[in-house]
C-alpha positions in Angstrom: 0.0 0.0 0.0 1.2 3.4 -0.6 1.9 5.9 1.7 2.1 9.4 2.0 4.9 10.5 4.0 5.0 14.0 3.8 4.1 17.5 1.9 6.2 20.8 1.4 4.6 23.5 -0.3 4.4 21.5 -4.1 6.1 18.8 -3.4 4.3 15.4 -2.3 6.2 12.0 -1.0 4.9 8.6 -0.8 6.8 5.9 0.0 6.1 2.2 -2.2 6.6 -1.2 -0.4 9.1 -3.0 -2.5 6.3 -6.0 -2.7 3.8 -3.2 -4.2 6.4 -1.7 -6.6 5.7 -1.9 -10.8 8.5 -2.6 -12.8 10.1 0.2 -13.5 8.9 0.8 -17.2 5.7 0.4 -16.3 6.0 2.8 -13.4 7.2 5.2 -15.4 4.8 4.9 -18.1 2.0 5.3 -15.9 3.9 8.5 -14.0 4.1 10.0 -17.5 0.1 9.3 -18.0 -0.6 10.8 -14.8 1.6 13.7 -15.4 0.3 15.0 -18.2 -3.3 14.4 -17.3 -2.6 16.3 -13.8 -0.1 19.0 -15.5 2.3 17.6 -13.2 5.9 19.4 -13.2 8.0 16.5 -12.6 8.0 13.2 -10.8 11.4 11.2 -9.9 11.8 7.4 -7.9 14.7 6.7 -5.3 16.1 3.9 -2.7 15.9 4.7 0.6 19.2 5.8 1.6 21.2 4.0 4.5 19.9 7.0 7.3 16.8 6.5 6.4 16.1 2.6 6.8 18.3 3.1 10.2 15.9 6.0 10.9 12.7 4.0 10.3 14.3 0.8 12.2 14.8 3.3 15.3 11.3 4.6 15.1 9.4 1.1 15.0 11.6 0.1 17.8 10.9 3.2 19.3 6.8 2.1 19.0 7.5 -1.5 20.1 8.9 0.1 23.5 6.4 2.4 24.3 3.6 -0.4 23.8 5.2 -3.1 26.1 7.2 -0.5 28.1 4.6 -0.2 31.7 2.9 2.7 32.9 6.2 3.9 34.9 4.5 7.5 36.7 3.1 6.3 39.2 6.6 5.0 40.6 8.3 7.5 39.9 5.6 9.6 41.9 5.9 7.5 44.6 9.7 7.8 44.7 9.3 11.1 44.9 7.3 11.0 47.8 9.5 9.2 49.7 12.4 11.2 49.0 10.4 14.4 51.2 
């Protein structure tokens, strides 16, 4: 499924599963279609870079914690109370 990953101004960004993606002739093809039906200015494809699959890695990680990771306030409140 694609999805949108974010907007500046003109400029939209979707990111493509790699199970999802067309070859690339027909991709393109079907860019250029869509491009001149939507007057589109220009379209372009890329890998993710390095950063970024190390960035999305940290940020599902990230997720995972903070669902299994307990409610921790209410300790800390009480440690707090027993410092005084």
């Amino acid at each position: 499924m694609v999805s949108p990953i974010f907007r500046i101004s003109t400029l939209l960004v979707y990111k493509i599963p790699m199970e999802n993606a067309l070859p690339l002739s027909k991709a393109f093809s079907m860019l250029e279609k869509a491009k001149q039906l939507f007057n589109l200015e220009e379209y372009s494809f890329s890998l993710n870079t390095l950063e970024q699959v190390f960035l999305e890695l940290c940020k599902e990680q990230e997720r995972d914690y903070f669902d299994l990771a307990p409610n921790t306030t209410f300790d800390w409140k009480k440690l707090q109370e027993a410092d005084l």
